[in-house]
C-alpha positions as CSV (number, residue, x, y, z in Angstrom):
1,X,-4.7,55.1,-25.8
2,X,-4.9,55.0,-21.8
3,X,-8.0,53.2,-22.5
4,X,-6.3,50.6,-24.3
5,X,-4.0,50.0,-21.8
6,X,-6.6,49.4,-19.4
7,X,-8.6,46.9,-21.6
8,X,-5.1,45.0,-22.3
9,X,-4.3,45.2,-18.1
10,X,-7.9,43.8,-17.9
11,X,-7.6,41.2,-20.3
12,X,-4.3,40.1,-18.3
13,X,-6.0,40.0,-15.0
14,X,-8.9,37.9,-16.2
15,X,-6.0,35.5,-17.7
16,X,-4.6,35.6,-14.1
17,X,-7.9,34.2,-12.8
18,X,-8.2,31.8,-15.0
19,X,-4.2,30.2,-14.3
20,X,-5.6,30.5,-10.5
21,X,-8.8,28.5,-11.4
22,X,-5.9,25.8,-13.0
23,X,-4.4,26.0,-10.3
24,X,-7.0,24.9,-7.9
25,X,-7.8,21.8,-10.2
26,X,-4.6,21.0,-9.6
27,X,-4.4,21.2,-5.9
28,X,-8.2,19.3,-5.7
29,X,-6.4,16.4,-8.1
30,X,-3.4,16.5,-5.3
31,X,-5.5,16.2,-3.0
32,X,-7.2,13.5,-4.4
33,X,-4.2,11.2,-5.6
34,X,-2.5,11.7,-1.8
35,X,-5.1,9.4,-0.9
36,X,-2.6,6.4,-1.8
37,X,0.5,8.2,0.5
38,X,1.6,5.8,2.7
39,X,4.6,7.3,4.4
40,X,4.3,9.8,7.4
41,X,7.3,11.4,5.9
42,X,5.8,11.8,2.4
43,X,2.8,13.1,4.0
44,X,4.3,15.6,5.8
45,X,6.4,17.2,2.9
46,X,3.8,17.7,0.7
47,X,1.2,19.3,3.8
48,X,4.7,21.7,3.7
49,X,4.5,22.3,-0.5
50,X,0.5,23.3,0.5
51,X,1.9,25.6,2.7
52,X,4.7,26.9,0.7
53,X,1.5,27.2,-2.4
54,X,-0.6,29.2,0.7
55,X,2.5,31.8,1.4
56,X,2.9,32.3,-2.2
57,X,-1.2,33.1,-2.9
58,X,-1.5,35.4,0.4
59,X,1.5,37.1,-1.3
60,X,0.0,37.9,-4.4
61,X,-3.4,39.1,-2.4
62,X,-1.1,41.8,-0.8
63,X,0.3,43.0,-4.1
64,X,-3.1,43.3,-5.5
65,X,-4.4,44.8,-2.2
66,X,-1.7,47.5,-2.5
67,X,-2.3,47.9,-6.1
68,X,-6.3,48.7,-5.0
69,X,-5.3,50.8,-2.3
70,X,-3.2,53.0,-4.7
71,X,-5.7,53.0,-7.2
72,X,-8.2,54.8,-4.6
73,X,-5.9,57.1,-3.2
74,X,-5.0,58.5,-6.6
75,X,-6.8,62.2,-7.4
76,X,-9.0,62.2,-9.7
77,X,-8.1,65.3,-11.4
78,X,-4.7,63.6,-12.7
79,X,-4.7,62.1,-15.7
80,X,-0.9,60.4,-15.6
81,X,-1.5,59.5,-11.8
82,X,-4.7,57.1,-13.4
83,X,-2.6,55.8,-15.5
84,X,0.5,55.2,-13.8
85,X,-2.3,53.7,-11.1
86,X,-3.8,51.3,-13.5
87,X,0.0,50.5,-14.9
88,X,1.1,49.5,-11.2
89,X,-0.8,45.8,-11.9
90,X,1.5,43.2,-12.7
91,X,-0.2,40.4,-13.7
92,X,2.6,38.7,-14.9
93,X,4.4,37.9,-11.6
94,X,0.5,36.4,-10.6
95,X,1.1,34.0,-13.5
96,X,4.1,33.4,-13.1
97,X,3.7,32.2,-9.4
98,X,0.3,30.7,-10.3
99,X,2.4,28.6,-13.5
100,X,5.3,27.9,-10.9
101,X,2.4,26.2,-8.6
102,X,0.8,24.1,-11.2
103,X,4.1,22.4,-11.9
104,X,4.8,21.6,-8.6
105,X,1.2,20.6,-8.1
106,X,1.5,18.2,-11.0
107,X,5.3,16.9,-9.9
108,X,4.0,15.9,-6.6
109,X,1.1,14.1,-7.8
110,X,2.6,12.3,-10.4
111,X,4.7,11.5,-7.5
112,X,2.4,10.5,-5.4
113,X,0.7,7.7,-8.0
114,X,4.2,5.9,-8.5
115,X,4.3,5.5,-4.9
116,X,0.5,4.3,-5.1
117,X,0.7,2.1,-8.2
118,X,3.9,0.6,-6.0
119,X,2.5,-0.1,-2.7
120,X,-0.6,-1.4,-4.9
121,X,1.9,-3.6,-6.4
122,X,3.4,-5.0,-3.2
123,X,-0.1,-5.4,-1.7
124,X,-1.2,-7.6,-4.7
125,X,2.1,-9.7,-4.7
126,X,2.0,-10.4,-0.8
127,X,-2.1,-11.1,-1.6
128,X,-1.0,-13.7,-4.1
129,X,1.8,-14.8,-2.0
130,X,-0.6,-16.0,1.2
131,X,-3.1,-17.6,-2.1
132,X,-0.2,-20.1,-2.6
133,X,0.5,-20.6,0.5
134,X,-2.9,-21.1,1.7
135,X,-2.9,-24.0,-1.3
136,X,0.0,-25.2,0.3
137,X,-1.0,-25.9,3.4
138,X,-4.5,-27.3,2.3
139,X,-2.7,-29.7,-0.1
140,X,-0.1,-30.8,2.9
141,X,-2.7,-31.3,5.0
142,X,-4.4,-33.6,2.8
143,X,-1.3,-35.4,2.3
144,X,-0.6,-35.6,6.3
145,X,-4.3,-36.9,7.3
146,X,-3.4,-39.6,3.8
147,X,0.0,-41.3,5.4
148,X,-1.9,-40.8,8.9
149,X,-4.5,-43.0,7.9
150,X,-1.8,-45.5,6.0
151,X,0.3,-45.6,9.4
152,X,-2.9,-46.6,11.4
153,X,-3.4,-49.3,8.9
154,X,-0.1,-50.4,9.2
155,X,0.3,-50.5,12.8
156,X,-3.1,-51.0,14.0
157,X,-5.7,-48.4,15.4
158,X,-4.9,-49.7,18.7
159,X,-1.0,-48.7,18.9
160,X,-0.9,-44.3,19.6
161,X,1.1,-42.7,16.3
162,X,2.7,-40.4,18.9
163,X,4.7,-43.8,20.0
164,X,5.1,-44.5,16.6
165,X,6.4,-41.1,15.9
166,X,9.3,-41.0,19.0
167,X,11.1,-43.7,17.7
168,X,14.3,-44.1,19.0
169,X,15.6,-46.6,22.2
170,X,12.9,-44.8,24.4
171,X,9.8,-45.8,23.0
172,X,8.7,-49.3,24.7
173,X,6.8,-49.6,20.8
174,X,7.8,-52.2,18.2
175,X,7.7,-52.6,15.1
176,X,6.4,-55.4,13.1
177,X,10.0,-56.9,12.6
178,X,11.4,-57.0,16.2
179,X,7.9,-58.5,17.1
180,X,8.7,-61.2,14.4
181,X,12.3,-61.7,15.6
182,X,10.9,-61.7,19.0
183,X,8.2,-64.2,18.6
184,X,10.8,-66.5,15.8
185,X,13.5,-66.2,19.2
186,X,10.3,-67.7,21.9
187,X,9.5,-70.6,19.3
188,X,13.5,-71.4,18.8
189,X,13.5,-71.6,23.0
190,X,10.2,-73.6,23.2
191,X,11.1,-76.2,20.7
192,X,14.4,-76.1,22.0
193,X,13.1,-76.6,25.6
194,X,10.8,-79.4,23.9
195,X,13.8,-81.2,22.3
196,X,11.3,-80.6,18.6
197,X,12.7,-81.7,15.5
198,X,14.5,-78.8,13.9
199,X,12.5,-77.1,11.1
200,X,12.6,-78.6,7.9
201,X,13.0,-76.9,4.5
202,X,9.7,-76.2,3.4
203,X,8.7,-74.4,7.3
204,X,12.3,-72.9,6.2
205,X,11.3,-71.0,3.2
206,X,7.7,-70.0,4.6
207,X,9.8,-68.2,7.4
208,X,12.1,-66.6,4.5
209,X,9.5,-65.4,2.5
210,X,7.8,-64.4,5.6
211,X,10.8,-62.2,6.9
212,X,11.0,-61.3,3.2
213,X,7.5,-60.0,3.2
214,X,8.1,-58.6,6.8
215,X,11.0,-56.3,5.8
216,X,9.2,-55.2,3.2
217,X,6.0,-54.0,5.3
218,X,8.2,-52.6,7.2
219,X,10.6,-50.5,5.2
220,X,7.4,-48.9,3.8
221,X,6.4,-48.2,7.1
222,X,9.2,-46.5,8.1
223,X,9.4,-44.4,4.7
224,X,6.1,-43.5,5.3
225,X,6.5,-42.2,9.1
226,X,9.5,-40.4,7.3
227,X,7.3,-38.5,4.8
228,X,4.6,-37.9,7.7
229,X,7.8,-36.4,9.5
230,X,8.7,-34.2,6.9
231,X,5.5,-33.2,6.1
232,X,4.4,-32.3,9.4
233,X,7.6,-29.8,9.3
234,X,6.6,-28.5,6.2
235,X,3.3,-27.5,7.4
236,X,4.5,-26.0,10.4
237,X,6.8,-23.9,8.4
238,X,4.1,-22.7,6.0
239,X,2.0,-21.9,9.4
240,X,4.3,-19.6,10.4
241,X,4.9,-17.9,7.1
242,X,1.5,-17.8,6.7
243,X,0.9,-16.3,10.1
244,X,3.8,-13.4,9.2
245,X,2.0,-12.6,6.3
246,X,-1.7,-11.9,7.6
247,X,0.0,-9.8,10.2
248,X,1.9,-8.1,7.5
249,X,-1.5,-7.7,6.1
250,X,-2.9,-6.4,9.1
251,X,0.1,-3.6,9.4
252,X,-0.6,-2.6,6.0
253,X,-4.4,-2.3,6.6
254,X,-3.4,-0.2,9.7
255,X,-0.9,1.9,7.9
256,X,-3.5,2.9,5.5
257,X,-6.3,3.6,7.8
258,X,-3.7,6.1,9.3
259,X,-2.7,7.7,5.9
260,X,-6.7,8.2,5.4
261,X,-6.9,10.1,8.2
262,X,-3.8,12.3,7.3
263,X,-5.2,13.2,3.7
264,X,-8.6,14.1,5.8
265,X,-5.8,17.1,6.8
266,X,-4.9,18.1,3.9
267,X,-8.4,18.1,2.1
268,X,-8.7,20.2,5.0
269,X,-5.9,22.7,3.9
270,X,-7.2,22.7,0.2
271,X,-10.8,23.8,1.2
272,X,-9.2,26.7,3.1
273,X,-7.0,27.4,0.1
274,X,-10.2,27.5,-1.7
275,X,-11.6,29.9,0.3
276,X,-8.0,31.9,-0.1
277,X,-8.8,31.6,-3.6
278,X,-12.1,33.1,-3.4
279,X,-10.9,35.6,-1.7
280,X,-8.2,36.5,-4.1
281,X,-10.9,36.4,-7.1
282,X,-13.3,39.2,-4.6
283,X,-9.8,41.5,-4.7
284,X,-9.5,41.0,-8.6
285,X,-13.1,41.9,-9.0
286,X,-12.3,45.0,-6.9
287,X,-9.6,45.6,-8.6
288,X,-11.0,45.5,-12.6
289,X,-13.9,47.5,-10.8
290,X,-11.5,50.2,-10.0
291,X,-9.8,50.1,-13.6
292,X,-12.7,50.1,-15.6
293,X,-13.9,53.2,-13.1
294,X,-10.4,55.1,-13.7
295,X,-10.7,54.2,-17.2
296,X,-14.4,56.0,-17.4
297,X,-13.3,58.7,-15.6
298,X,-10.0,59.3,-17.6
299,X,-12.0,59.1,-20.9
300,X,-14.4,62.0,-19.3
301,X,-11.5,63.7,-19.0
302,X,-9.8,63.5,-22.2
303,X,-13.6,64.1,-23.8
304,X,-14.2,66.9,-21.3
305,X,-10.9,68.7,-22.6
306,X,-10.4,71.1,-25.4
């Protein structure tokens, strides 16, 4: 019967290792899905729950420690004392903790992947954002270098766009129309000066369908410094968003490169809690060492006895 016990008490301690082996699979997939932490904050709480999983483990090593130190220092001539020894384990409180990790193990990491899966998110959206407005600004410039080349033709390649572009009372540039009306005004005063005939209707009409054709040309030219206007503030403005957003980039590149270097810490902790593991495992071999040798000796005993 006592040797029963100690089969079943065996049998419970080899379950034990095996919820501790569970357990650091889950603490090696922690490790591995804190990778995509980005938040100093984040990072430090769950270096704290590796701790708090560390205390727990060195706790259980003590209980089992005690339980091998009272299973040597019980006579060997007692029969009970063996038992009660071997009935001191309590596997089920090392299950229990190692059950209570595993859950918190898994909780954080599912954690941590919904804040991965949403940085990912925002990286690929902001990625797709600077895309468009990369397009943008390819397409405007296109459009600016197009009404550029329309203003030159309209004003000549010898007249500077930037005195196009001024406008205004300060800019001693013209535009096709006042040089018209100008020129029209200095042929009035000459053939006035002259004593000329005054025009007749046919010279008349030329000059109306001249004027006709000049308000037109120019009209045009002045939607078209308007557009180059407006789309010379347009690009600007996508410049500077674009500029934000490949520093935002940048940030985010330097954010992670910082997180990388805090999950080197905690794969750090986890390979020590590894070796806390390992540890543990030595002390459970010692311990079903010790049971299976107070087991062999009680069965002497009860085999020795008449």
């Amino acid at each position: 019967m006592q040797l029963r016990i100690l089969q079943d008490q065996h049998a419970e301690l080899q379950a034990a290792c095996k919820a501790k082996d569970a357990e650091l699979q889950e603490l090696r997939e922690l490790a591995g899905a804190s990778m995509t932490l980005q938040s100093q904050d984040v990072q430090a709480a769950k270096i704290i729950e590796l701790s708090k999983k560390n205390r727990q483990l060195t706790l259980a090593l003590e209980r089992e420690r005690q339980v091998a130190t009272k299973l040597r220092s019980e006579p060997q001539g007692q029969q009970g004392g063996a038992v009660a020894s071997s009935g001191s384990l309590d596997p089920s409180s090392v299950e229990e903790i190692a059950r209570s990790v595993v859950e918190q193990a898994a909780e954080a990491a599912e954690a941590a992947n919904k804040e991965a899966a949403m940085w990912k998110e925002r990286h690929q959206a902001q990625t797709n954002k600077m895309a468009q407005l990369e397009q943008k600004v390819f397409a405007l410039e296109i459009e600016s270098k197009k009404l550029t080349r329309a203003l030159v033709r309209e004003v000549g390649e010898d007249v500077p766009l930037a005195k196009v572009l001024e406008g205004g009372t300060s800019s001693d540039w013209k535009g096709r129309r006042e040089v018209i009306q100008m020129l029209r005004d200095q042929v009035k005063a000459l053939k006035a000066a002259q004593g000329l005939v005054p025009e007749g209707r046919q010279e008349a009409a030329t000059k109306k369908v001249l004027s006709k054709i000049s308000g037109t040309k120019t009209a045009e030219m002045e939607r078209v410094v308007g557009e180059l206007a407006v789309a010379r503030a347009e690009l600007d403005s996508l410049k500077a968003k674009y500029d934000a957003a490949v520093s935002r980039r940048k940030v985010l590149e330097n954010e992670i490169a910082s997180m990388k270097e805090k999950v080197a810490v905690v794969l750090d902790k986890s390979r020590n809690d590894d070796k806390l593991v390992a540890a543990l495992r030595t002390e459970l071999a010692n311990i079903r060492r010790g049971a299976a040798s107070a087991a062999n000796k009680v069965t002497s005993r009860l085999m020795l006895a008449p």
